[in-house]
N, C-alpha and C positions, 0 to 999 in steps of 0.2 A: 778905524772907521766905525762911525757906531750913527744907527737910524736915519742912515743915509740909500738901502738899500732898494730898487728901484719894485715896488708892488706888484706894480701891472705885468701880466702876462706871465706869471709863475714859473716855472716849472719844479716842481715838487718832489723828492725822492725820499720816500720816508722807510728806515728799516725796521723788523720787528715786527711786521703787520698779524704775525701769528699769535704776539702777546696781546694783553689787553690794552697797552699805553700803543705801540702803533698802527691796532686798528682804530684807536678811539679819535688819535690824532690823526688819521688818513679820514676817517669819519667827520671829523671838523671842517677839515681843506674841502670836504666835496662840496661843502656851502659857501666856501666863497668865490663870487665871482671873479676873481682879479687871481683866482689859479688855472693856470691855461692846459696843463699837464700834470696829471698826478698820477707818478709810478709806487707803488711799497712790495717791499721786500720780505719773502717771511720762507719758513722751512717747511710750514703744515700750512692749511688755508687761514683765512684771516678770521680773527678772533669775532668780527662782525660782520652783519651784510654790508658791500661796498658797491655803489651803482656808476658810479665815473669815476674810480682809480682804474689802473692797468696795475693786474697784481701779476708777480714775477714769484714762484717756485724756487727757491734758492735751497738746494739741498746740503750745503757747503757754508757753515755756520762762520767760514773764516771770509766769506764774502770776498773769493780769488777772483770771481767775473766782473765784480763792481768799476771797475775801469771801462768794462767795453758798454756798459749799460748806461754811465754817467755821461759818456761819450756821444752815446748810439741816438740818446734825446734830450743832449744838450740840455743837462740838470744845472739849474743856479741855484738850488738849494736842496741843502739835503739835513733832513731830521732825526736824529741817529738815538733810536729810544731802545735798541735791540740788547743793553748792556746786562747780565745779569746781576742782580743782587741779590738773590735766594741760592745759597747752598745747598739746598736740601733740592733744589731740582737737578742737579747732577756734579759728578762727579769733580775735582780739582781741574783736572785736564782741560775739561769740557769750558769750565771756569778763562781758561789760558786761551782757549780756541775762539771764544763768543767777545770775550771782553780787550785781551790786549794782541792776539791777531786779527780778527773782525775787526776791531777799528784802527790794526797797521794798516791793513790792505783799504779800507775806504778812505782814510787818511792820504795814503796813493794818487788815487782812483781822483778825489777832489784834486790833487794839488799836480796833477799829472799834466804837462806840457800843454798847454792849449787847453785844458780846463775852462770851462763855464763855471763854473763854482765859485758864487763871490757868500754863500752865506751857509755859514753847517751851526747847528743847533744840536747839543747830545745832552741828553739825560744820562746825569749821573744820581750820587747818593751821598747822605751825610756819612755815612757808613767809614769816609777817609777820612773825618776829624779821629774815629773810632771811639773810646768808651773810658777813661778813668778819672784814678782822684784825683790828678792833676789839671785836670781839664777847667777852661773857667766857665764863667755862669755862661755865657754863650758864645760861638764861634764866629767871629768875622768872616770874610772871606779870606783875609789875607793871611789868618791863624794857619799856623800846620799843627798835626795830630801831637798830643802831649806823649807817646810814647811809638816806638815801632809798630807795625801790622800785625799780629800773628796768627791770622786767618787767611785762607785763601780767597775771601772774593773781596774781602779789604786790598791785601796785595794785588790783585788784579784791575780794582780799581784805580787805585795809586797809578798802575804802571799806565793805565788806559789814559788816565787825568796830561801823565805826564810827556804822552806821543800828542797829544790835541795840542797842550802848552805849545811844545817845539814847534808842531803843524802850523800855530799863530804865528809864533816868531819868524818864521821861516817863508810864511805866504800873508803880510800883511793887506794884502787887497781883498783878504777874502773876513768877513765880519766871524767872526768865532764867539758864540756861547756855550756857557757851563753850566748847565741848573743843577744843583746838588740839596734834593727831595731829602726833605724829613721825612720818617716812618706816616706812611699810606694805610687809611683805613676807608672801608666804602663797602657798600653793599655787592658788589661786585668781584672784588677780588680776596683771593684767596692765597694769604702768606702764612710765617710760623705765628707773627705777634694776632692778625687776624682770628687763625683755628682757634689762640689760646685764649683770646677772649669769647671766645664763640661756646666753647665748653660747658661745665658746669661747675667746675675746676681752672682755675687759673693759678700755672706756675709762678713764683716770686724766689728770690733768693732769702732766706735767714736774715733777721737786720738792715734789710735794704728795703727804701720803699722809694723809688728813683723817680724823679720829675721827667714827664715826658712829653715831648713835643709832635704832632700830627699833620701830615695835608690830608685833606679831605680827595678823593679820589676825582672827581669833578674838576677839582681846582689843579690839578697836575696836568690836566688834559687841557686845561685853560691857560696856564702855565705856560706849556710848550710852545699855542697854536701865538700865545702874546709874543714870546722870544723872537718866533720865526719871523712875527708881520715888524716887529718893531727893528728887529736886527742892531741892538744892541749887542757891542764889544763887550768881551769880561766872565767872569762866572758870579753866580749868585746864589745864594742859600734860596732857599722857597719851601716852607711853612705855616704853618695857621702859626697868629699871634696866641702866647701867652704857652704855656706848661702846666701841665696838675701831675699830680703823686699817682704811682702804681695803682694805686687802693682805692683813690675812687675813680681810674678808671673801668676797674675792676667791679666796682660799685652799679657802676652808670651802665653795666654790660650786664649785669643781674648775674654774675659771676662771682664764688666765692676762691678767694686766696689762698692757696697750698704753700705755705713755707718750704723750702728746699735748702741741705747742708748747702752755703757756701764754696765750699773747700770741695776740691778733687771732682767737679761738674763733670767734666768728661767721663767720668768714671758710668756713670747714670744717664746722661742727657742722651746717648746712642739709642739703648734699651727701650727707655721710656719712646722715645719718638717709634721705633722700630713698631713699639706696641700700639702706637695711635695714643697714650694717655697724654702727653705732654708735646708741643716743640721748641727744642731748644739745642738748634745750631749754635755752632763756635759765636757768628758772628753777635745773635742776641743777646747771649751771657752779659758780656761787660755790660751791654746797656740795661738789661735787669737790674745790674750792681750799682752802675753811677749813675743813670740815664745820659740824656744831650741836649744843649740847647743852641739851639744857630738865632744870629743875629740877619732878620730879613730885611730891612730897612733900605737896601741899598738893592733889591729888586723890587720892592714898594715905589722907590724912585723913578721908574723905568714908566708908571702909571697903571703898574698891575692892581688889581684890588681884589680881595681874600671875599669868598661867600661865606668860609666858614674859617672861624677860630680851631684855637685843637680841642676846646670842649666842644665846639657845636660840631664838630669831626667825629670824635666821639658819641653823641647823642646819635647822629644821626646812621652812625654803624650801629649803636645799637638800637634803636627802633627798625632797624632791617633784620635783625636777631630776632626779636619778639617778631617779626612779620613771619619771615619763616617757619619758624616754628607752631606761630599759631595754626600757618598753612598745613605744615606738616610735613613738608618737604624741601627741601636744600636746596632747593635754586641754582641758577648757572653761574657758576664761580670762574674766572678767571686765575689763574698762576703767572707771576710776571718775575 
């Protein structure tokens, strides 16, 4: 079933509301009229001010009450943007807890006996094509990763990607989208590839100068709020068009390139982040080395349309750099 979903009279259930992606998409839903209920879900209060959602406290990252709350106000859609994709915000465990129990139990909770639930929307990440020389110029959707996972929030996404799969096959009355986000740059949020261009110093690998691909942070929030109204069946890559080299986006951020040995990263990449000079999780290494390229075309179809390429992505992360700094002061960042 796909664009066939009924608009009017909403009811909305977005989790995450304490990161930056689902306050900004509960932010969205309160402007339109044809959402009649907007509940979101977050651990700390929500990342924005929210004037007509109903925010829910959810101290339990595995989201075990979502059943009685999908239930309690008859949710027909739910927005599931709570998945992490940064390591460095906690540990492995935490990884297992947020991404492939969190969305056992909402998985549940949507498809659970008398379910309202005809449309769930989850942000995911390209992060499950992952990063090598075998990879081709760009990912379809229907590509799987050219090599095993060997990071944890790769694996967790994987395994998160592959309960939603099953969830589809298993409840086909209910519309399932996949959006799997290229690397995220914006004046507002605050990752490892972000800090490292923000620097004055930007890490690179020895020999490698990897083509790289961006959304604009704007256009993800646009992204999710199009999924939900279009209710479009499938997963989709979502991207700014086109790729440029490490170096000039390193260029473009007024950032100068630090070469780093290739060989034995783990050895160093702990250290250096410990110390604040550098970040460089498991997960960003490969894409230092090879970079990624997804092939968006087939969410272009849907009648999404891009504000920004991944240079004008880039550009406009860095004219918020120079804003900063000219101010003097570091602004409210986000961590997602």
């Amino acid at each position: 079933m796909s664009g066939s979903a009924d608009r009017s009279h909403r009811r909305i259930l977005v989790t995450g509301a304490d990161t930056f992606w689902g306050g900004r998409v509960a932010q969205a839903f309160e402007a339109d009229d044809e959402v009649e209920v907007l509940v979101a879900l977050g651990a700390t209060e929500p990342s924005v001010p929210l004037d007509k959602t109903d925010f829910v406290k959810v101290s339990d990252p595995t989201y075990s009450a979502l059943n009685r709350i999908v239930s309690a106000v008859g949710v027909d859609t739910i927005v599931h943007t709570g998945l992490m994709v940064d390591s460095t915000l906690g540990p492995s465990n935490r990884l297992q807890d947020v991404n492939v129990i969190g969305t056992l139990n909402l998985l549940a909770a949507a498809g659970a006996p008398g379910s309202t639930v005809k449309t769930l929307v989850v942000k995911s990440s390209g992060l499950v094509y992952g990063a090598t020389s075998r990879d081709p110029y760009a990912f379809t959707e229907t590509m799987t990763r050219s090599a095993p996972a060997r990071t944890a929030v790769e694996r967790s996404l994987l395994d998160a990607e592959a309960l939603v799969r099953d969830f589809a096959q298993d409840n086909p009355g209910v519309n399932v989208t996949v959006l799997r986000f290229a690397n995220v740059l914006g004046a507002d949020l605050n990752t490892p590839m972000s800090r490292n261009l923000s620097r004055s110093l930007c890490p690179s690998l020895f020999g490698y100068d990897p083509l790289l691909q961006f959304a604009e942070q704007g256009d993800v929030v646009r992204a999710l709020v199009h999924a939900t109204r279009r209710a479009e069946a499938g997963t989709f890559n979502v991207g700014g068009p086109g790729r440029l080299p490490l170096s000039e986006v390193a260029s473009i951020c007024g950032t100068r390139i630090v070469p780093l040995p290739p060989w034995q990263v783990g050895l160093y990449a702990g250290p250096l982040g410990r110390l604040g000079v550098f970040d460089l999780p498991p997960e960003l290494v490969p894409l230092l080395r090879y970079g990624r390229g997804m092939d968006t075309r087939a969410f272009c179809e849907t009648g999404f349309e891009y504000r920004y390429s991944s240079v004008e992505a880039v550009h406009a992360f860095a004219r918020a750099i120079r804003l900063r700094k000219g101010v003097g002061r570091p602004g409210d960042q986000f961590t997602y």
